[in-house]
Backbone bond lengths (Angstrom), bond angles and torsions (degrees), N, CA, C in turn:
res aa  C-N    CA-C-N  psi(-1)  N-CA   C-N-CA  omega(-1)  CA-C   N-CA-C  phi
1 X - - - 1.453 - - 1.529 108.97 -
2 X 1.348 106.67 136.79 1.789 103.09 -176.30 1.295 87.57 -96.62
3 X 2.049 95.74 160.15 1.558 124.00 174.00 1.740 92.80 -85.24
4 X 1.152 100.60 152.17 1.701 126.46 169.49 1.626 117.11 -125.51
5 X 1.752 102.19 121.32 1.408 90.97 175.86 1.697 100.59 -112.12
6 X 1.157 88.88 153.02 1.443 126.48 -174.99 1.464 120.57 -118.71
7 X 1.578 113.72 157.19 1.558 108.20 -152.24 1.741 104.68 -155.18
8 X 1.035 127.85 78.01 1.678 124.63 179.34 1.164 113.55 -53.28
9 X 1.546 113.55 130.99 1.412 117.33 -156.82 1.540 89.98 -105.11
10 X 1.314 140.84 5.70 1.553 135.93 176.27 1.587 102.76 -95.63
11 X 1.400 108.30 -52.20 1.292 119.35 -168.26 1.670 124.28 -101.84
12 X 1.329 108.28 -4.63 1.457 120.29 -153.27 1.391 136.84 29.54
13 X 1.148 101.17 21.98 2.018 118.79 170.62 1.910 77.42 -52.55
14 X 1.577 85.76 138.76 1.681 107.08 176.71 1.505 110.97 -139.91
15 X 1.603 116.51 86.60 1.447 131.07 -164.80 1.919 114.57 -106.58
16 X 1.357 95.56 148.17 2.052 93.10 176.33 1.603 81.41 -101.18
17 X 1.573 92.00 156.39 1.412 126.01 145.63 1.395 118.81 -128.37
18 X 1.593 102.10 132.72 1.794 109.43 153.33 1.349 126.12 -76.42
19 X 1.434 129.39 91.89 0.863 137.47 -173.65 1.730 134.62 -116.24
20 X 1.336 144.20 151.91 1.500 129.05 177.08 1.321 97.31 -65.63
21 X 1.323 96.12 174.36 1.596 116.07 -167.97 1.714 97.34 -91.90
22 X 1.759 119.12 -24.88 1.258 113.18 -172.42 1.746 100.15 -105.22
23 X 1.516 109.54 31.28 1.561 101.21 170.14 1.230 107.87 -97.24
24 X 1.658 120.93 155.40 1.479 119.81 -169.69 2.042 103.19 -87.77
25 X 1.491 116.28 120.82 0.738 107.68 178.74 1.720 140.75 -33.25
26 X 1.417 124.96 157.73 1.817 113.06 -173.91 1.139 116.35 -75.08
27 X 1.484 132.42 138.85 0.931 126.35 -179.74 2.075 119.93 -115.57
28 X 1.616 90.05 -8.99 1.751 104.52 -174.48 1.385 96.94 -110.23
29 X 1.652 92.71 130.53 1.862 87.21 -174.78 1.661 100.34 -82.50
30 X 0.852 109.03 167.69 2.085 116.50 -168.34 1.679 101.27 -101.32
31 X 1.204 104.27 -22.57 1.920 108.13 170.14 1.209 111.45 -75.42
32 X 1.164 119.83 -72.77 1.489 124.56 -175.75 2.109 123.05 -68.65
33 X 1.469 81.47 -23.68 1.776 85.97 -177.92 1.681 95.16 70.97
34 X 1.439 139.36 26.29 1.450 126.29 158.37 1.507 118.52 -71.37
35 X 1.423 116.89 170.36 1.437 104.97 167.95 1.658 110.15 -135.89
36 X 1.226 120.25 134.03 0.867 147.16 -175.21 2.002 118.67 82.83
37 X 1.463 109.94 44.54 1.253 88.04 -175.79 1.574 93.06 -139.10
38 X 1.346 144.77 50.41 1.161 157.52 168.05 1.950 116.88 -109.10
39 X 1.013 111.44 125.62 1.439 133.37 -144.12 2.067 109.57 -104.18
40 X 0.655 149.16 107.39 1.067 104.21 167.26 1.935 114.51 -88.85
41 X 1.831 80.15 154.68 1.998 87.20 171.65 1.712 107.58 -103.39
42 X 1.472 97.05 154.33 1.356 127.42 -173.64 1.814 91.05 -91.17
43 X 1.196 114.40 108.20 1.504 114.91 169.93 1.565 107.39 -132.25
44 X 1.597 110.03 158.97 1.099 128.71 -170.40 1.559 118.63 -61.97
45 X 1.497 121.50 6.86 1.262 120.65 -157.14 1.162 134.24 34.97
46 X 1.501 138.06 163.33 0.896 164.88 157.77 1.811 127.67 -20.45
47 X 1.691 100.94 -54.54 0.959 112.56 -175.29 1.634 115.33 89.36
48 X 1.959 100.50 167.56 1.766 91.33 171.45 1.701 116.58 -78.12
49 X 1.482 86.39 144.02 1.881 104.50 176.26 1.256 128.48 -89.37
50 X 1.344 154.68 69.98 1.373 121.63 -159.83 1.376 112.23 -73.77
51 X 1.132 139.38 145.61 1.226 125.17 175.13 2.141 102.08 -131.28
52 X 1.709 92.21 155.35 2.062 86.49 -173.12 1.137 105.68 110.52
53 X 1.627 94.22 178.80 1.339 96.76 -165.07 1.879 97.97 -118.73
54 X 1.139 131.34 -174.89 1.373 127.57 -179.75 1.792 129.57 54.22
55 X 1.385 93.58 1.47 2.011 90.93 -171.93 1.605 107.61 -54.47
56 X 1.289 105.87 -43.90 1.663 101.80 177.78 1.770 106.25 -51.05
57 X 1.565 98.63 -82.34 1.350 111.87 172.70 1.783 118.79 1.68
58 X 1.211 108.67 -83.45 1.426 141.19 -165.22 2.011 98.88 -76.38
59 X 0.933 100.23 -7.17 1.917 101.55 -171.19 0.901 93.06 -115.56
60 X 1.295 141.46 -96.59 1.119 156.75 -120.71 0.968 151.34 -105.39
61 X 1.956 105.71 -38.26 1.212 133.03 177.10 1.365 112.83 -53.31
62 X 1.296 127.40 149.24 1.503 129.77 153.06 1.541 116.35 -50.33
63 X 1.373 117.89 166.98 1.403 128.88 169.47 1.704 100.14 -96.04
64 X 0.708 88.00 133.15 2.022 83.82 164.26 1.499 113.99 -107.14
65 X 1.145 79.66 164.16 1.852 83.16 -165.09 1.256 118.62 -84.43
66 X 1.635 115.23 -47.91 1.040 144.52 149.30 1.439 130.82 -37.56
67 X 1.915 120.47 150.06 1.572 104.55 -172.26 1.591 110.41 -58.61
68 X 1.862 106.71 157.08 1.425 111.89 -149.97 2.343 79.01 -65.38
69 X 2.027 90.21 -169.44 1.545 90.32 164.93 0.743 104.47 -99.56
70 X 0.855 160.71 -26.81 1.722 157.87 -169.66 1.377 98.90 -51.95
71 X 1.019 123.62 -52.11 1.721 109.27 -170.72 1.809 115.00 -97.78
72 X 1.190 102.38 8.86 1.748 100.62 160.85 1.141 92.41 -111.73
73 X 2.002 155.68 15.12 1.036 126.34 -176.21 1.851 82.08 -118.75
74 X 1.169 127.20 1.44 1.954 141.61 171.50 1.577 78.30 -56.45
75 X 1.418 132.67 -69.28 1.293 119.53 -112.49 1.448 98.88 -106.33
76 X 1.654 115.89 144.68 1.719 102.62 172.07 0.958 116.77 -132.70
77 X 1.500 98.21 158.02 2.018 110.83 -179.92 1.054 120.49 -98.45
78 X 1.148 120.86 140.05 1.318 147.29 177.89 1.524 121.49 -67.87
């Protein structure tokens, strides 16, 4: 679901919402309690997020050919 920013044109309170894509945009600003004077703004978004743990890991990484490290970094020298 994309965030939506929004912009009161009485008061200029300038707020996001998380909202569906098939909700009808806001029209009552939540600062002032007016009705009908909330705007929406055209902003650059966010962009991609990765979020977690392993995305490299599990995507991307090469295989090695060789034994993994994990088990020559188990063992110690003396």
């Amino acid at each position: 679901m994309p965030t939506y920013e929004y912009q009161c044109q009485k008061c200029g309170h300038g707020f996001s919402e998380f909202q569906r894509i098939v909700d009808p945009p806001i029209k009552d600003c939540p600062k002032c309690k007016r009705k009908d004077c909330v705007e929406q703004i055209i902003s650059g978004g966010s962009g991609l997020i990765f979020k977690g743990s392993g995305f490299y890991e599990t995507d991307y990484k090469r295989k090695s050919s060789g034994p993994s490290s994990s088990k020559s970094s188990d063992t110690k020298k003396d």
